[in-house]
C-alpha positions as CSV (number, residue, x, y, z in Angstrom):
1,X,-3.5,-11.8,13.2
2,X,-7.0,-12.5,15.2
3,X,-8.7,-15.6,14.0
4,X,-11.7,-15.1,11.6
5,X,-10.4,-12.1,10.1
6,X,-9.6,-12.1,6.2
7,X,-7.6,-9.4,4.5
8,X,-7.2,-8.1,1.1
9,X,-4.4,-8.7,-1.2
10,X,-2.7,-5.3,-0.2
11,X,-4.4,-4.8,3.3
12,X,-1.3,-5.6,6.3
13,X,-2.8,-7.3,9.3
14,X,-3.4,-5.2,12.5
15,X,-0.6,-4.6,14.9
16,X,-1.5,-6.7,18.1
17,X,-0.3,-5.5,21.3
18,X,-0.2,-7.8,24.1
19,X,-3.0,-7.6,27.0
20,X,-4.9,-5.3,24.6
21,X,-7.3,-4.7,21.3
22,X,-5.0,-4.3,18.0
23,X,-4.4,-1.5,16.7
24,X,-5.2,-0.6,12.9
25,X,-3.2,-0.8,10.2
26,X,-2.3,2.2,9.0
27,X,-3.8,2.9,5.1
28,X,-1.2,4.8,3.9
29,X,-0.1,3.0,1.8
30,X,-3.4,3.3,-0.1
31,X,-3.0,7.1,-0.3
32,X,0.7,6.6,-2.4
33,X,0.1,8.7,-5.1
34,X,0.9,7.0,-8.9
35,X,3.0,9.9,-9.4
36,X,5.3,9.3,-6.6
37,X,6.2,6.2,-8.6
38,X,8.4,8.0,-10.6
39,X,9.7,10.6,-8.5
40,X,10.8,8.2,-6.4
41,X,12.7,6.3,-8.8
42,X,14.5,9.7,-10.3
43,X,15.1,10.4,-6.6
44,X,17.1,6.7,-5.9
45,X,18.9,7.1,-8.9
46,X,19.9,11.0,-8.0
47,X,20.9,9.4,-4.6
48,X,22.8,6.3,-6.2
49,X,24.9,8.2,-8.6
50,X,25.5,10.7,-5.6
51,X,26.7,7.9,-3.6
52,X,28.8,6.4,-6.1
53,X,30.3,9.9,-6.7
54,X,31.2,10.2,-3.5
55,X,32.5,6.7,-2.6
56,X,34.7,6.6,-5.3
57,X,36.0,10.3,-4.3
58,X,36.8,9.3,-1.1
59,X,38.7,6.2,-2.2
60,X,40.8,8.6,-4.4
61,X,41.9,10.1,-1.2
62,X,42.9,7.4,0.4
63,X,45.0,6.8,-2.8
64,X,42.4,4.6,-5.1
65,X,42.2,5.4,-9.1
66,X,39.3,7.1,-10.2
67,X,39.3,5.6,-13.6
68,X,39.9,1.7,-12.5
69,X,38.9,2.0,-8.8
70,X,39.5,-1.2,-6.6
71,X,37.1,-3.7,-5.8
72,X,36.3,-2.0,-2.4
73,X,35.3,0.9,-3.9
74,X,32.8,-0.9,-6.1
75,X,31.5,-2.8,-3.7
76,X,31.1,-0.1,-1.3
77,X,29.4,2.0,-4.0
78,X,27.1,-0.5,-5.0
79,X,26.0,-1.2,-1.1
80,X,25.2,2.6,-1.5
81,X,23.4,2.5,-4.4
82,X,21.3,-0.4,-2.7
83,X,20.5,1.9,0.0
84,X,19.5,4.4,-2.1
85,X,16.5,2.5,-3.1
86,X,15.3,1.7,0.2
87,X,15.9,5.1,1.7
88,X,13.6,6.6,-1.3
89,X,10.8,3.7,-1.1
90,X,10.8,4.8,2.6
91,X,11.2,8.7,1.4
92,X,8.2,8.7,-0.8
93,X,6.0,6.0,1.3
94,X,6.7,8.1,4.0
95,X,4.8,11.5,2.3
96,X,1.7,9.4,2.9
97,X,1.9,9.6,6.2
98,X,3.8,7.1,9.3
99,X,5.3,3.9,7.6
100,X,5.5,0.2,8.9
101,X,7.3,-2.6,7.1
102,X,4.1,-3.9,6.3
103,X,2.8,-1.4,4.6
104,X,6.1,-2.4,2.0
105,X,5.3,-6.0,2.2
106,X,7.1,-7.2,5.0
107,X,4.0,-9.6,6.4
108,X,4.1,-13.2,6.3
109,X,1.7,-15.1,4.2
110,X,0.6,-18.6,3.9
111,X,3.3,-20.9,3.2
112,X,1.6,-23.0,0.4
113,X,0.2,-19.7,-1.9
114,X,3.5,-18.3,-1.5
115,X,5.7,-21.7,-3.1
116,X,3.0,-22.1,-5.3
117,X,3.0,-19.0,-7.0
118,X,6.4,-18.6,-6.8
119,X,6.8,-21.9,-8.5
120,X,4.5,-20.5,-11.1
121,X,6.1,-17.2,-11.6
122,X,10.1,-18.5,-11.7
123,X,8.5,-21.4,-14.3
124,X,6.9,-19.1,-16.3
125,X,9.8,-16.5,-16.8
126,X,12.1,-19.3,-17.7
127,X,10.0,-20.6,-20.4
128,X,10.0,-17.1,-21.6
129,X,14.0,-16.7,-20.9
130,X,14.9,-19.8,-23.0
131,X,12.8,-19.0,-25.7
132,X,14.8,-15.4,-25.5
133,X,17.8,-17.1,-25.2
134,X,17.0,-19.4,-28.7
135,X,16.4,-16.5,-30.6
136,X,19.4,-14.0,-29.4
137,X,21.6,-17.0,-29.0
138,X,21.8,-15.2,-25.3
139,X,23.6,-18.6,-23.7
140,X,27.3,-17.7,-24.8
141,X,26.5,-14.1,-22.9
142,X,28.0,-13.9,-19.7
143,X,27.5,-12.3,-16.4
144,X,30.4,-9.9,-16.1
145,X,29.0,-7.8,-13.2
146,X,30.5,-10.2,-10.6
147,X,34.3,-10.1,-12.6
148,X,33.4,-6.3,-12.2
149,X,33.1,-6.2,-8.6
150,X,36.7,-7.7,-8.3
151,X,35.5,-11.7,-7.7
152,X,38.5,-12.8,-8.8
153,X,40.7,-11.0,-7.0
154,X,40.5,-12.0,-3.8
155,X,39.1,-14.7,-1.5
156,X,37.2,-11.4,0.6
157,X,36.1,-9.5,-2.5
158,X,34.2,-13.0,-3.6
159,X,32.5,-13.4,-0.4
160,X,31.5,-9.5,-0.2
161,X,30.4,-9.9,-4.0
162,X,28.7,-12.9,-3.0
163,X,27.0,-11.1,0.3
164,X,26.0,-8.5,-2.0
165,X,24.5,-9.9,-5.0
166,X,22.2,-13.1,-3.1
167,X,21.6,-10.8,0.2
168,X,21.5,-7.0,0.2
169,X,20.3,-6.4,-3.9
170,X,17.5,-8.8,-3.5
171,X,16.1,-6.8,0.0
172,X,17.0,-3.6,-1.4
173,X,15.6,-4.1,-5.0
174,X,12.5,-5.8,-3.7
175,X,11.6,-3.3,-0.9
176,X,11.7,-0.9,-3.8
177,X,10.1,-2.4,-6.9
178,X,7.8,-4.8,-5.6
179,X,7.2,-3.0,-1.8
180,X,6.9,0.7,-3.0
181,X,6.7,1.4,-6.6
182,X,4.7,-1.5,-8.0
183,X,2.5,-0.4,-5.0
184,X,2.3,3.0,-5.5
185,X,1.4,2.6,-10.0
186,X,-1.3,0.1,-8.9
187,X,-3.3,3.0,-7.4
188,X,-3.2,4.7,-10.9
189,X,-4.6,1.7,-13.5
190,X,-4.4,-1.7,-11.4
191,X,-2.2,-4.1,-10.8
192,X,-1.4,-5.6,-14.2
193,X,-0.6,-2.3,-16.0
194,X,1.9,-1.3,-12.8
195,X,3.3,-4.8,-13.1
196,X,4.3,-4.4,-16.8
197,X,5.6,-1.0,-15.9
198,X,7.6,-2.2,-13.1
199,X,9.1,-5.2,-15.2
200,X,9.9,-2.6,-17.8
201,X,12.1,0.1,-15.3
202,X,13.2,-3.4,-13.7
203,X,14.5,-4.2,-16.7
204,X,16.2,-0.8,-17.9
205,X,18.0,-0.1,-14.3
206,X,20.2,-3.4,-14.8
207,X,21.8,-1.5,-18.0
208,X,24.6,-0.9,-16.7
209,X,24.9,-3.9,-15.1
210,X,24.0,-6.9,-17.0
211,X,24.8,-7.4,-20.5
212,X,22.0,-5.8,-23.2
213,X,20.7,-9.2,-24.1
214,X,19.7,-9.4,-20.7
215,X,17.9,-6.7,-19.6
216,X,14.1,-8.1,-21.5
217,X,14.8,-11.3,-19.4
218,X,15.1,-9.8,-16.4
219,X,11.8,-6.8,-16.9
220,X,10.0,-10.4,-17.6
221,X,11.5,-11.5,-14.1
222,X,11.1,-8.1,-12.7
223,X,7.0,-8.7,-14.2
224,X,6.9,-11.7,-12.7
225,X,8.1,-10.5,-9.2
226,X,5.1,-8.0,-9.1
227,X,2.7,-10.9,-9.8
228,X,4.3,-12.3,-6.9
229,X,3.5,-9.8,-4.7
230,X,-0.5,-9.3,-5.8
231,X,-0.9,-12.7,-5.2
232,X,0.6,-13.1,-1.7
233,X,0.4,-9.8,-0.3
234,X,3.7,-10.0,0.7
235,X,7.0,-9.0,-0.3
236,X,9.0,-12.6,1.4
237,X,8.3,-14.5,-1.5
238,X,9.8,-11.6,-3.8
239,X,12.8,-11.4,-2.1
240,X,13.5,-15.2,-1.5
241,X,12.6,-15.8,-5.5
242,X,14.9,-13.0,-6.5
243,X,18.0,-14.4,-3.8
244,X,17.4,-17.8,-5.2
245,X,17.6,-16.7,-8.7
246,X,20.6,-14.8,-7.8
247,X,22.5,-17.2,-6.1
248,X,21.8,-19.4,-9.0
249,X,23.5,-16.8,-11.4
250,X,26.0,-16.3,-8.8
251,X,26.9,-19.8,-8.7
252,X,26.7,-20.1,-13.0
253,X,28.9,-17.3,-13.2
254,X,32.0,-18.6,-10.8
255,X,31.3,-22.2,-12.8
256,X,30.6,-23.7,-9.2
257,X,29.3,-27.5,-9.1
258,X,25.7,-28.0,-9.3
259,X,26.0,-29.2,-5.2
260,X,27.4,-25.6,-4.4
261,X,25.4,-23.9,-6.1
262,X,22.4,-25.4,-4.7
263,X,23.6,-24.9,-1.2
264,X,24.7,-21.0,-2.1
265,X,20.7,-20.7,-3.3
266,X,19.1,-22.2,0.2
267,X,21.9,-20.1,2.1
268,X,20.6,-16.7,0.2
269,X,17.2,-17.6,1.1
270,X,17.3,-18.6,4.6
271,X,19.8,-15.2,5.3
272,X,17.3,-12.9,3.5
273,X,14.4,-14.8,5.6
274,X,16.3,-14.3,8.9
275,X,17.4,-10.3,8.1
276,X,13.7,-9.7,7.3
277,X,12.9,-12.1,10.4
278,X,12.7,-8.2,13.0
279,X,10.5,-6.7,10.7
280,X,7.6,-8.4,10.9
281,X,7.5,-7.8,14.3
282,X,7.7,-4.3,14.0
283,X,4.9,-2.6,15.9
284,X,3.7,1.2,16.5
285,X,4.4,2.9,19.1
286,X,1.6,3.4,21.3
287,X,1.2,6.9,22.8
């Protein structure tokens, strides 16, 4: 980024080449219709069940039960279904015209805004989650999607599960919600009626994944996310917030020590960090 130039909250910097003038950012992003929103989401969940359909197919084949499949099935199916979020973002974003990782987020931002709001937002929703949890008596729930995903069951299956749930959902989920879709409703009412949308779908698409008494907890995280994202500009802070908070789960769930656990939470942040790391670099081709 040149010196002396300022950008809005959802205008990505220009693409510098070296030895010559930058070249614009492309606005399409600007151009995502509210509408697409939607049809986006229907599309990734189309795509996921597909996906999950056919992964679990093909481990029948290869002599897997359909009705209890193994936990490399799940886990395979679930990578799928992560994919399936990203490949409709990049679907729908794409109907707009060319798009560049920045135009879903991926642009750095200043280091202090970012931990302070993030501080702010991951405060805020656990004020709100404890007082949940008070009234529902939500503490005795557990987290069974890990136990799902065959955790216990083998020494690889825990690491996969573990790759899975801190690394690949938070990129996936976040280059969805927070890069495309929050994006796309904010064109339709502004940012605080898309953000309570987004918390809301958030919330409902971890039905069949997180216990019932969960799912308001998590559109108020999914909420918070979005706020995350106005503020910066970027989508980094999203996705380290929501690896943190999952390795923090992650960790609860196995009953890990506090020490662990903390470790597991800076580990899912610095891979996320370093997997996004080629993306911001990502420039247009110049013809």
């Amino acid at each position: 980024m040149s010196s002396g130039q300022s950008y809005g909250p959802w205008l990505p910097p220009v693409a510098e080449s070296p030895g010559g003038p930058p070249a614009p950012a492309n606005d399409s992003e600007q151009r995502w219709s509210p509408w697409s929103a939607p049809l986006a989401l229907l599309a990734a969940l189309a795509f996921a069940i597909f996906g999950a359909v056919a992964i679990g197919v093909i481990g029948a084949i290869f002599g897997a039960s359909l009705s209890r499949p193994p936990p490399a099935v799940n886990i395979v199916a679930t990578v799928v279904q992560d994919g399936a979020f990203v490949g409709a973002a990049i679907l729908f974003a794409g109907r707009a015209g060319a798009v560049l990782p920045a135009q879903l987020g991926f642009v750095r931002t200043r280091v202090g805004r970012a931990l302070g709001t993030m501080a702010l937002a991951y405060a805020g929703y656990w004020v709100l989650s404890a007082i949940w949890a008070a009234i529902f008596n939500a503490a005795k729930t557990k987290d069974t999607l890990p136990t799902s995903l065959g955790v216990n069951e083998s020494t690889v299956a825990l690491v996969a599960v573990c790759v899975l749930v801190t690394t690949i959902a938070p990129i996936a989920e976040e280059t969805f919600f927070r890069g495309f879709f929050f994006r796309a409703l904010s064109n339709w009412r502004g940012p605080w009626p898309a953000a309570v949308l987004t918390g809301i779908v958030f919330g409902a698409i971890h039905a069949g994944s997180a216990p019932a008494v969960f799912l308001v907890p998590l559109g108020v995280f999914g909420f918070a996310l979005c706020l995350v994202r106005w503020r910066t500009g970027s989508l980094l802070p999203c996705i380290a917030l929501h690896a943190l908070n999952n390795g923090l789960a992650f960790g609860v769930s196995q009953h890990w020590t506090a020490g662990q656990t903390l470790l597991l939470m800076a580990g899912a942040v610095s891979v996320t960090m370093l997997v996004c790391e080629p993306l911001l670099a990502w420039r247009p081709q110049r013809v």
